[in-house]
C-alpha positions as CSV (number, residue, x, y, z in Angstrom):
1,X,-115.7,65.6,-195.9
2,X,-113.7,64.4,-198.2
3,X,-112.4,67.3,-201.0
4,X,-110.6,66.6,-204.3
5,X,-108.5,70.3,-205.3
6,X,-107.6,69.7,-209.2
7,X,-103.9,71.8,-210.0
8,X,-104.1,71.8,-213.3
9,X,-102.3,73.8,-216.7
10,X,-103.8,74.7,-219.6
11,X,-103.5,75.4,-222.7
12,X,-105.1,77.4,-225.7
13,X,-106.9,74.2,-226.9
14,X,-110.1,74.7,-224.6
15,X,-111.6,71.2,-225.9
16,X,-108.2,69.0,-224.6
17,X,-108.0,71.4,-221.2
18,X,-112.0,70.3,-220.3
19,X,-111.4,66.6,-221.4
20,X,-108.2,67.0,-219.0
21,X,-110.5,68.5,-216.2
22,X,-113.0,65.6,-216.8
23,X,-110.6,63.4,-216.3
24,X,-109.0,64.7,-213.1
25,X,-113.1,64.9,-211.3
26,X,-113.2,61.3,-212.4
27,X,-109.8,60.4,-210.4
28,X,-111.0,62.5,-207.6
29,X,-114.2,61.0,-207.1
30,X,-113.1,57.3,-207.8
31,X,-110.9,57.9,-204.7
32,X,-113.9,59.3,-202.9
33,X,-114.5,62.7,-203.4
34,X,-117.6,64.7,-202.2
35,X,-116.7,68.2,-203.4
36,X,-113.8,68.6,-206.0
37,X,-113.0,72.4,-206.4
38,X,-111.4,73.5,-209.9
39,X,-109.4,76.9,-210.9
40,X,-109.6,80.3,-211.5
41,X,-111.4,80.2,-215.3
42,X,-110.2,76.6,-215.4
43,X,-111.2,75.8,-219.4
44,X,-109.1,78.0,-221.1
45,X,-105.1,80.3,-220.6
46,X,-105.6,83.0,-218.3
47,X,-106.3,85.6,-220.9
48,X,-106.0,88.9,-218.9
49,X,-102.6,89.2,-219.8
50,X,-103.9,91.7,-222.3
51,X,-106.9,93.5,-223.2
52,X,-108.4,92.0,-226.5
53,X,-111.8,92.7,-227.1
54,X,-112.0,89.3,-229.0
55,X,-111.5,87.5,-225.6
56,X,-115.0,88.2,-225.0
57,X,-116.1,85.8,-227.6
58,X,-115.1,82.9,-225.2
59,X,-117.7,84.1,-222.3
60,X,-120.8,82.4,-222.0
61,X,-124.2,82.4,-220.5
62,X,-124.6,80.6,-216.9
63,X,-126.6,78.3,-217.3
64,X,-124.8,77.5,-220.4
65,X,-122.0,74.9,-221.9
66,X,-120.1,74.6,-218.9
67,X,-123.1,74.3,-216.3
68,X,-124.6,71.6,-218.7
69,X,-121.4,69.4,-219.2
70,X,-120.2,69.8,-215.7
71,X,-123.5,69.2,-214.3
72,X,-123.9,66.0,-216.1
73,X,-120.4,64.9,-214.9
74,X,-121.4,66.1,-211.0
75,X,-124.9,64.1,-211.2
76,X,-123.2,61.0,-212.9
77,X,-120.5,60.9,-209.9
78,X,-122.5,62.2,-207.4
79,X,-120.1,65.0,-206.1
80,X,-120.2,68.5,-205.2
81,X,-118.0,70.8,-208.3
82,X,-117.1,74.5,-207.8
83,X,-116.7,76.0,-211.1
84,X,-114.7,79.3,-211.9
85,X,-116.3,80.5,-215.2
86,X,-116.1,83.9,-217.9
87,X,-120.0,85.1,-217.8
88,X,-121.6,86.5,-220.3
89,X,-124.0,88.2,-218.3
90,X,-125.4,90.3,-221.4
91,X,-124.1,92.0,-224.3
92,X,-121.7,94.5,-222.9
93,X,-121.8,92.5,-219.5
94,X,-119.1,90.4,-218.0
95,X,-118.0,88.8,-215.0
96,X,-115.5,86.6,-213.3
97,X,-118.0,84.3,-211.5
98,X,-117.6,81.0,-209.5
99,X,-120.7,78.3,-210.0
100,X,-121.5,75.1,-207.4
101,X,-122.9,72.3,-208.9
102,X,-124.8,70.4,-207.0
103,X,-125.2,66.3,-207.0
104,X,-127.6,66.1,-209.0
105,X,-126.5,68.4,-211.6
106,X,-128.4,71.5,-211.1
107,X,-127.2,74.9,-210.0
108,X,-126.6,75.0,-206.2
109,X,-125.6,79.2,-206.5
110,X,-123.4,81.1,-207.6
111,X,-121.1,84.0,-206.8
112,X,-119.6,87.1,-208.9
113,X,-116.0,88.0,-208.7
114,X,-115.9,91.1,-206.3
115,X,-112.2,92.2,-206.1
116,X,-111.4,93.4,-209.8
117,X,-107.7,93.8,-210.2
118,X,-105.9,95.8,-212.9
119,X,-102.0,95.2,-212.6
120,X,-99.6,94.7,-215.3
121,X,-100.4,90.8,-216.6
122,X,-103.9,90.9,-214.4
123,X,-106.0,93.6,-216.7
124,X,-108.9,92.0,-215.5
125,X,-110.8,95.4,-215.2
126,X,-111.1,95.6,-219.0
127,X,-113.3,92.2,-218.9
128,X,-115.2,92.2,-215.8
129,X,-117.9,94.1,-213.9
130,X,-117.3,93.5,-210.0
131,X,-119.9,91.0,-209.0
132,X,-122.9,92.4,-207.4
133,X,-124.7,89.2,-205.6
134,X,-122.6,90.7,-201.9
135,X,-120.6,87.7,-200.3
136,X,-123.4,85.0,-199.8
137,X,-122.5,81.5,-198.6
138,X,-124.2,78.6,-201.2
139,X,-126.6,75.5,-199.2
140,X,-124.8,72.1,-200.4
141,X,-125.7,68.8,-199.6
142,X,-121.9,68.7,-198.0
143,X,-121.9,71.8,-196.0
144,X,-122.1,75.7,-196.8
145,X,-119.4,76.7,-198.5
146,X,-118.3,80.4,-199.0
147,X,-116.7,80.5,-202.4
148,X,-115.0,83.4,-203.5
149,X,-112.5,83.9,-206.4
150,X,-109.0,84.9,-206.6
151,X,-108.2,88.9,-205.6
152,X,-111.2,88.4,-203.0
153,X,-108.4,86.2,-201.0
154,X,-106.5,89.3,-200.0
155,X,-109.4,90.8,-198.4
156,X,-110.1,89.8,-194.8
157,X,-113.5,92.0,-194.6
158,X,-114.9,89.7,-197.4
159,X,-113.9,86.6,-195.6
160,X,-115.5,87.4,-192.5
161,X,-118.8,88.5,-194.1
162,X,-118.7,85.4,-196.0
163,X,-118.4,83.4,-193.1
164,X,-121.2,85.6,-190.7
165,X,-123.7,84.3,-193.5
166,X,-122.9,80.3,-192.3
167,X,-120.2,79.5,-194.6
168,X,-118.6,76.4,-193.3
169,X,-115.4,76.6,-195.2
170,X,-114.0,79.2,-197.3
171,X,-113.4,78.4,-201.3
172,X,-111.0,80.6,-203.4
173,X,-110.2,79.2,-207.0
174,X,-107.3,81.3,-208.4
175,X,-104.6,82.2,-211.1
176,X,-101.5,83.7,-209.5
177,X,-98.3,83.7,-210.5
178,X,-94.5,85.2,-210.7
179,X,-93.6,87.4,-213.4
180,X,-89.8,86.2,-214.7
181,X,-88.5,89.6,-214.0
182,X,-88.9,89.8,-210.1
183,X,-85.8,88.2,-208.2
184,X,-86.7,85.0,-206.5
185,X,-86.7,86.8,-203.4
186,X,-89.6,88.9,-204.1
187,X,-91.3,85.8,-205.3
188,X,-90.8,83.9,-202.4
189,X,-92.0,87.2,-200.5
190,X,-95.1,86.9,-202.7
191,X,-95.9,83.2,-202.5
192,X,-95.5,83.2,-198.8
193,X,-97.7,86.4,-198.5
194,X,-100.7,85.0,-200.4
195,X,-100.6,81.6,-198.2
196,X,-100.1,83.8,-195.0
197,X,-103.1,85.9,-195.4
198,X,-105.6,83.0,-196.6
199,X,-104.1,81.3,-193.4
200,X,-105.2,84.1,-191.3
201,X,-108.6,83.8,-192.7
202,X,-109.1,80.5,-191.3
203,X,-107.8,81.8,-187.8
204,X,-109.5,84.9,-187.8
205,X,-113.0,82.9,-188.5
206,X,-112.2,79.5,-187.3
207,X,-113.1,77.2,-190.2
208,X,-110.8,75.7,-192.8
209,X,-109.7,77.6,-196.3
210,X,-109.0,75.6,-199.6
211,X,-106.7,78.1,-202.5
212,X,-107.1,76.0,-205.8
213,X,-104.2,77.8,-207.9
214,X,-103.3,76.7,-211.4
215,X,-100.0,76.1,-212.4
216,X,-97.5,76.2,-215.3
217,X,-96.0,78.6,-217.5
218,X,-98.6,80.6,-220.0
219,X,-96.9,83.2,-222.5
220,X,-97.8,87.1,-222.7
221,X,-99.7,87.2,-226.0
222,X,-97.9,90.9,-226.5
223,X,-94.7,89.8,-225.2
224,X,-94.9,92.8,-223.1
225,X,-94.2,91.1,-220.3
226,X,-92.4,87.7,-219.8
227,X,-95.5,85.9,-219.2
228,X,-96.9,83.9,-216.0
229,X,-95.2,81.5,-214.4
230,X,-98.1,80.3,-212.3
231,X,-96.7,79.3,-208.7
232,X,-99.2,76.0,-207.7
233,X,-99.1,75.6,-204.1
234,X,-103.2,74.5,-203.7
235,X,-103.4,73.9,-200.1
236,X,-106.1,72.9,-197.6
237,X,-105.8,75.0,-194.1
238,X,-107.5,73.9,-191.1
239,X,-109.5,76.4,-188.3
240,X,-106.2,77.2,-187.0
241,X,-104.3,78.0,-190.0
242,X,-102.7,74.5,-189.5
243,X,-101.6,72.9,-193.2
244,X,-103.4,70.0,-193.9
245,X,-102.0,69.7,-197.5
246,X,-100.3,71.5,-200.2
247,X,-99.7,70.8,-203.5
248,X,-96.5,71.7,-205.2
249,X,-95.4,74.9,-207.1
250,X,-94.7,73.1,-210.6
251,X,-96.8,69.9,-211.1
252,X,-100.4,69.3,-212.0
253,X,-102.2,67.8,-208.9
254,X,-104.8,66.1,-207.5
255,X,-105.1,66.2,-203.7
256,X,-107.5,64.6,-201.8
257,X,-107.7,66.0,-198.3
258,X,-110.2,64.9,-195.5
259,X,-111.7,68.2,-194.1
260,X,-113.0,68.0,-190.6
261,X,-115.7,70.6,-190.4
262,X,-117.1,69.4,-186.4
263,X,-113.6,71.3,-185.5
264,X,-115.0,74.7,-186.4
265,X,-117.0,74.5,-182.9
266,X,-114.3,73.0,-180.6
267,X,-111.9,76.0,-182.0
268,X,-114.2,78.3,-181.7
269,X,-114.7,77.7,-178.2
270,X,-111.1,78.4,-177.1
271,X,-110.8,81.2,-179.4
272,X,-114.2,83.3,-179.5
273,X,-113.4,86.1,-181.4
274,X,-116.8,86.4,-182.8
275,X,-118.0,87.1,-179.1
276,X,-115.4,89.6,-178.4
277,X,-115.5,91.3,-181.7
278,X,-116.4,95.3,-181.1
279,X,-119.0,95.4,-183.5
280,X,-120.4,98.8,-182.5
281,X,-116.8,100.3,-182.8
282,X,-116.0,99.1,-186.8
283,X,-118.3,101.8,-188.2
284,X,-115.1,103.2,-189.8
285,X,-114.3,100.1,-192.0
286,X,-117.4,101.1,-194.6
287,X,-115.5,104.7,-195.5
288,X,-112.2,104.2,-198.3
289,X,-110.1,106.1,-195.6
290,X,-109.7,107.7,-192.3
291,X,-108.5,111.1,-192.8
292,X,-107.0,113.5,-189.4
């Protein structure tokens, strides 16, 4: 399966970052493209910086703008496009929630942010309502795919529930970056932690994981903090946590990467943790914490 990851910055012009973005699913599918996987909230700056209750002006309805104009695009190409997008779920009603559009334009599924964070720079709490749709894998015409945003990528419960409902590959758009003031040790620490444990993901369930991380520098609007520096570093991992590409920390990208998915079986033979898993001894992971 061929699979277009689009690295992209943006800026506070919304209109010029889409037309950008249009662009960049037009390169990927002129060089053969099936599914072309876009960012965390990909049309607009990553506004959780702060906590502006005029941000919620930019959130719309799903289906809405972005499910009509990116639908158009997938049908007229004929791909697969995983959308990140602010929902306006109601008035008072918000969430971070990722979209597949199918080939012909319409709405494959969708799924709802379920990791909040709420860290200096990431106040995403004060916008979003943790999803509530569970961790549901979304029928494609190119395969199952388990799509997940962001935070969720720390988690390795949610990636192996996502996979035990048939995902065939595991989908995580994000915004991450370094804050100026941490050494570059820490961010190296940081940068290598985040591939690591998406890495162990595809080990640990035996089916490849794609991070789609924006990059560039975007400014704290209350100069609080020094801003984002947002690290790049989209990579493709195969069943066994091999690299099969990665993009780099500090340029907009497009990477096309062939995705074998007929390797899940043949790796899942030699490593069967799903048989050996003791299922009837986890009933602990459900409680917050395991006190004496």
């Amino acid at each position: 399966m061929k699979t277009g990851i689009i690295q992209q910055s943006n800026t506070d012009d919304r209109t010029t970052n889409i037309a950008k973005l249009e662009q960049n699913i037009r390169l990927c599918a002129a060089k053969g493209a099936e599914l072309i996987i876009l960012q965390e909230l990909h049309n607009g700056l990553y506004f959780c910086q702060t906590e502006n209750p005029d941000v919620f002006e930019l959130a719309e309805t799903i289906p809405g703008p972005s499910t009509e104009f990116f639908g158009k695009l997938a049908k007229e190409l004929e791909v697969v496009l995983v959308l990140s997008l602010f929902e306006k779920r109601t008035v008072g009603l918000y969430h971070n929630t990722a979209v597949v559009i199918e080939k012909d334009g319409t709405i494959a599924g969708k799924y709802r942010k379920m990791h909040i964070p709420d860290d200096p720079a990431y106040y995403e709490k004060f916008y979003f309502t943790p999803g509530d749709l569970g961790f549901e894998s979304i029928q494609t015409s190119v395969g199952k795919l388990g799509v997940m945003v962001c935070w969720d990528q720390w988690y390795p419960e949610a990636a192996r529930l996502m996979t035990m409902t048939g995902a065939e590959i595991l989908i995580y758009p994000t915004a991450i970056g370094w804050e100026s003031t941490d050494t570059e040790d820490e961010k190296l620490r940081q940068m290598i932690a985040w591939q690591v444990i998406q890495r162990a993901h595809a080990v640990a369930n035996g089916i490849p994981v794609v991070a789609c991380n924006r990059t560039g520098y975007e400014a704290d609007p209350s100069g609080v903090t020094n801003g984002i520096q947002f690290w790049g570093n989209s990579f493709v991992a195969g069943p066994q946590g091999e690299i099969l590409s990665q993009a780099s920390n500090d340029h907009e990208e497009n990477m096309i990467v062939d995705i074998d998915l007929s390797r899940t079986e043949s790796v899942r033979r030699i490593w069967p943790f799903f048989r050996d898993r003791r299922v009837d001894a986890f009933g602990e992971l459900t409680k917050r914490w395991r006190e004496d």
